[in-house]
matplotlib code that plots the C-alpha trace (Angstrom):
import matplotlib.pyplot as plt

x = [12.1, 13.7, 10.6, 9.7, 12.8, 11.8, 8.0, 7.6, 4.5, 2.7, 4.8, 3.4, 3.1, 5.4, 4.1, 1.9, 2.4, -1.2, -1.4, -3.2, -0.9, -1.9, -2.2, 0.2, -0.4, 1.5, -0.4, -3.2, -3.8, -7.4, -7.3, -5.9, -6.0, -5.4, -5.9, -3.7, -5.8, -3.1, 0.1, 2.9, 6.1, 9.0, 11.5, 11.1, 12.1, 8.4, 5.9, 1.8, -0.5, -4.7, -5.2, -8.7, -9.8, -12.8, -14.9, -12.5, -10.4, -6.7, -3.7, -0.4, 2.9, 6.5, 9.4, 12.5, 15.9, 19.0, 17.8, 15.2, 11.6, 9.0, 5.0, 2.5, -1.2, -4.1, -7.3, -9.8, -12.9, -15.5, -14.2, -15.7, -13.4, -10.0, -10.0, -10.5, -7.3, -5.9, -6.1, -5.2, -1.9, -1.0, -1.6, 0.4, -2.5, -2.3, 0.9]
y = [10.5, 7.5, 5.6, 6.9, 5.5, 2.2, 2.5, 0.0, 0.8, -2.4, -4.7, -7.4, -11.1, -13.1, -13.9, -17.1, -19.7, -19.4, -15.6, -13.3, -11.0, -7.7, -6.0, -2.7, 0.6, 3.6, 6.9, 8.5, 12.1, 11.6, 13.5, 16.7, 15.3, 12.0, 10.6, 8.3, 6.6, 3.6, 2.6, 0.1, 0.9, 2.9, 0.9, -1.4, -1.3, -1.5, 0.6, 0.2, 2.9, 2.7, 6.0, 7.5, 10.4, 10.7, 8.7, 5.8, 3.7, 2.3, 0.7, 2.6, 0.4, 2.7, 0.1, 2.1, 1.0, 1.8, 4.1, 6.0, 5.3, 3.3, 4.0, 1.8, 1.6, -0.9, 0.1, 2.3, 0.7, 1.4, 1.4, -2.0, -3.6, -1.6, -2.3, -6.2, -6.1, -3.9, -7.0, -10.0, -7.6, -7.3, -11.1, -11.8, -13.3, -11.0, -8.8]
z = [22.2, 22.8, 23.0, 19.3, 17.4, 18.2, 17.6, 14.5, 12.1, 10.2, 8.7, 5.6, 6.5, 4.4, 0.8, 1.1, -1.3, -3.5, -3.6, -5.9, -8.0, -8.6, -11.4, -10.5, -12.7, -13.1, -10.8, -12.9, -11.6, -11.0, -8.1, -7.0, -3.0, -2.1, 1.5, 3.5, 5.7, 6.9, 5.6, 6.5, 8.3, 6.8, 8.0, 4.8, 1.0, 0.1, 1.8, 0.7, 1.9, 1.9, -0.3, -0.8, -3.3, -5.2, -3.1, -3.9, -2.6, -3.9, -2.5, -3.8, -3.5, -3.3, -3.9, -3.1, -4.8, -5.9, -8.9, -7.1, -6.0, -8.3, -7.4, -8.8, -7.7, -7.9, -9.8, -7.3, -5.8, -3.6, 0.3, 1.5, -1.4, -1.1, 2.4, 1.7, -0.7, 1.9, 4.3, 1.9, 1.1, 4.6, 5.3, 2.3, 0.5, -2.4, -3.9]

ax = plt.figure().add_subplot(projection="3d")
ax.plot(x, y, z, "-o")
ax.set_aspect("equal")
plt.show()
């Protein structure tokens, strides 16, 4: 059990100087199921999880703070694309 406390999930690269920025939207209930196929490690303020619903793809961001927890999303795209912002987002390329 031990050995699970300390298991760290995927942490973001530092922000790089030229990065995209995201357009972040508020959750539209497109879906009645979403799937989380990877997400970053809990052990941060801002968490990002690789959804998929609807035969589409999206990156939803949960910032946790002081007055509760804000969810924002990118726009949904086809799987080959999601999972390219996916990456730049975890290299820090792209917030």
């Amino acid at each position: 059990m031990e050995l699970l406390a300390q298991f760290h999930g995927i942490h973001v690269a530092p922000l790089q100087k030229a990065h995209e920025k995201l357009a972040w939207m508020v959750p539209a209930q497109r879906a009645n199921k979403v799937r989380v196929h990877l997400h970053t490690c809990e052990c941060r303020a801002t968490i990002y999880e690789l959804c998929q619903a609807g035969g589409l793809r999206f990156v939803r961001r949960s910032v946790r703070g002081e007055k509760g927890v804000v969810v924002r999303e990118t726009e949904w795209l086809r799987a080959v694309k999601a999972e390219q912002l996916w990456q730049r987002i975890l290299l820090g390329e792209a917030r």
